[in-house]
N, C-alpha and C positions, 0 to 999 in steps of 0.2 A: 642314237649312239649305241656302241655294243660293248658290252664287257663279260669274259669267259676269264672261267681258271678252271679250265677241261683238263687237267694230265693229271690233277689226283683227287678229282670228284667223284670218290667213291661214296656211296651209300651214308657209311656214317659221317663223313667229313663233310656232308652238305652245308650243315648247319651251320658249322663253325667257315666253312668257305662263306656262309653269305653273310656271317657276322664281319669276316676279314673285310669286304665287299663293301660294307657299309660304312667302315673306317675310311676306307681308302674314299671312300668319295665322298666324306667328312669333310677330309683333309684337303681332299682336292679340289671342293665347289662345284662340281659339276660331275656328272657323271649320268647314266640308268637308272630306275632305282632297282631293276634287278641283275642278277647274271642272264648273258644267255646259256640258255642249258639244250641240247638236241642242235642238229642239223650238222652242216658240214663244217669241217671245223678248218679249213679251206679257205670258205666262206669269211669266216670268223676273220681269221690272222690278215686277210687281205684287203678288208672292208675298210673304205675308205674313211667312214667314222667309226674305226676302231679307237677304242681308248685303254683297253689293257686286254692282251691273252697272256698265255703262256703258251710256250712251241716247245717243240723238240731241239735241239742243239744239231741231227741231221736235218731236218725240214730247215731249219736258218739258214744252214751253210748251202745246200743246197738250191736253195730255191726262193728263200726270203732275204735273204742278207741285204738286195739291195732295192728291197719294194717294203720294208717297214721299218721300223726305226727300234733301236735294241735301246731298252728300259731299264736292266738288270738284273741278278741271278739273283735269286735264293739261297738261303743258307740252311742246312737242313739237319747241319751235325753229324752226318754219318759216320760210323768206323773208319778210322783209315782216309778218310778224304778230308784235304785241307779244305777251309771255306768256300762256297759255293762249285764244291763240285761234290759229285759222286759215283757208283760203279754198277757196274753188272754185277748175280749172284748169278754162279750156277748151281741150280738144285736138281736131285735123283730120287726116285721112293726109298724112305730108311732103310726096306727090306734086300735093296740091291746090294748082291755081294759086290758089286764092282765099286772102286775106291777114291779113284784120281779123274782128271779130264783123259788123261792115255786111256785108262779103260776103256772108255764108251767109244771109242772108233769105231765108226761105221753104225752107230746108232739111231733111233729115231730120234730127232731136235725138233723141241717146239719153239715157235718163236710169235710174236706178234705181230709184227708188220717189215717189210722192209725196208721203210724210210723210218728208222727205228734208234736210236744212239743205243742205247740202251740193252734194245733187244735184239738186232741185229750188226750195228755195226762195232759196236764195242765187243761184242764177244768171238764175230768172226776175225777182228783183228789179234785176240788176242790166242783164238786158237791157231791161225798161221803161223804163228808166233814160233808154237810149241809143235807144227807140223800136223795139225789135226785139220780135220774136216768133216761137214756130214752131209750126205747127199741126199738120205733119207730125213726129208723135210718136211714138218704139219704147222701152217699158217692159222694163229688163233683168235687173232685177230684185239687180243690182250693181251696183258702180263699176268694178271689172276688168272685169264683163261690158261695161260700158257703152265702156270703152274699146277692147275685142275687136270688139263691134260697130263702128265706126268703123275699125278694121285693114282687119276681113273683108268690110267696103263694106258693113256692109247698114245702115249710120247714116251721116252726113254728117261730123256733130261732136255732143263729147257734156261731160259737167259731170261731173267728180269730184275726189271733197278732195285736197288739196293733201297730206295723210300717203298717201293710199294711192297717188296718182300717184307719192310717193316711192319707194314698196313695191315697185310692180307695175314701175317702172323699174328699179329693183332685180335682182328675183324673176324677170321675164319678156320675154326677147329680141322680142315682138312690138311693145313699146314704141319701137322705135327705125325704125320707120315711122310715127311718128307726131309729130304736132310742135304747141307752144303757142302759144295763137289771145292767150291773156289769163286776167287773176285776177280775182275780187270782192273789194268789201272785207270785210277781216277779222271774223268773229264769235268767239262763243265757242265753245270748243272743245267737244267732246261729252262732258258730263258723268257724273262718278260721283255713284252713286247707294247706297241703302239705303233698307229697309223702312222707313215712316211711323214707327213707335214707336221705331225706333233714335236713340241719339246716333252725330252726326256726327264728333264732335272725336276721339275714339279710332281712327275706322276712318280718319281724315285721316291722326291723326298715324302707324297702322302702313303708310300708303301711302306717305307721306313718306318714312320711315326704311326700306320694302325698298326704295324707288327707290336709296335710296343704297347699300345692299346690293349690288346689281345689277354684275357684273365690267362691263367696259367695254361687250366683244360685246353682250352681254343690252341691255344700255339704247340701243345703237345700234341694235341688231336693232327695237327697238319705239321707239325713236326718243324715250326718256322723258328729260325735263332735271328734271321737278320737278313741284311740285303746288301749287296755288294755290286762293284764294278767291273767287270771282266769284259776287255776290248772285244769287238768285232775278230781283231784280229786272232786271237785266241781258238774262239770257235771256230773261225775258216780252216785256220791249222790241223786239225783235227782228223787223223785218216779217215776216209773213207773205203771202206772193201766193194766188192764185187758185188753184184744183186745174186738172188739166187738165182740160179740155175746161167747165168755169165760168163761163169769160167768156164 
């Protein structure tokens, strides 16, 4: 059996991820006894004895929706976003005189991946929006990376979620040369997930109930307030833009 919470296992949250890990399959009776950590995470959301990941809200829509079984979102408190959702930030080095998103036209954009909510497709919607675009484009293959790029000059400005901009403020003194351009609106959050044949109402309600478990540290460290139900439908709804270089 496999169980991943890959979208915000960073460094310091390991711990408190594998204490959450340990609840949930408390509560549940069954489970690993570890996470899995490394490999393709592909692999992971599509294995036929999965018992929990967490995806992207573009990987679901796109290409999971209808080969696993959706679990339920997280709640993570953010500014501005109702329950289990959250946003894009856009950041620039503090030092840039330029001001707004119109500034940077025609800038270097760092991004993380293209099958991205967060990093790509929330922010290119929201720049068409406002008539902006960038063609000069550097793939980082994260959201920290994507913000490190932009520190160490070799991006302009870059798009990453509004949890992990919390993290990486947190976690990494290089954040504090950097400074926010603006947010998108709110999506839904990245959701859990389970193998197709699973019921979902069990592996909800042991998420529910280790979330409460969780000492105080633990649920601030991952930033968890609760857990919620947001239809299928919801997330399909959700624009999708152009890949790069598409248009």
């Amino acid at each position: 059996m496999i169980a991943s919470l890959p979208m915000y296992d960073l460094r310091p949250n390991q711990g408190a991820n594998d204490r959450f890990w340990q609840a949930i399959r408390r509560h549940l009776g069954q489970g690993p006894d570890t996470l899995t950590r490394g490999g393709d995470l592909w692999d992971h959301w599509l294995a036929d004895d999965l018992i929990l990941s967490q995806t992207c809200g573009y990987p679901y829509r796109a290409r999971l929706h209808d080969r696993v079984t959706l679990v339920g979102t997280p709640v993570y408190g953010l500014p501005g976003c109702p329950p289990g959702h959250y946003n894009s930030v856009f950041v620039a080095r503090a030092d840039d005189a330029r001001k707004t998103l119109q500034d940077f036209a025609g800038a270097r954009f760092a991004y993380n991946e293209s099958m991205s909510q967060s990093g790509w497709a929330a922010p290119m919607v929201h720049l068409r929006a406002l008539g902006l675009g960038f063609d000069d484009l550097v793939q980082t293959g994260g959201h920290r990376a994507s913000a490190l790029a932009v520190a160490e000059g070799r991006a302009d400005i870059a798009a990453l979620d509004a949890l992990t901009w919390k993290m990486t403020g947190r976690d990494d003194t290089f954040t504090a040369g950097l400074k926010e351009l603006g947010r998108t609106t709110p999506t839904p959050v990245l959701p859990y997930i389970t193998a197709k044949q699973n019921d979902a109402a069990p592996i909800f309600a042991a998420i529910e109930a280790a979330i409460g478990d969780l000492d105080v540290a633990d649920r601030d460290m991952l930033s968890l307030r609760g857990i919620v139900e947001i239809p299928a439908e919801i997330y399909l709804a959700v624009p999708t833009p152009p890949g790069p270089g598409e248009e």
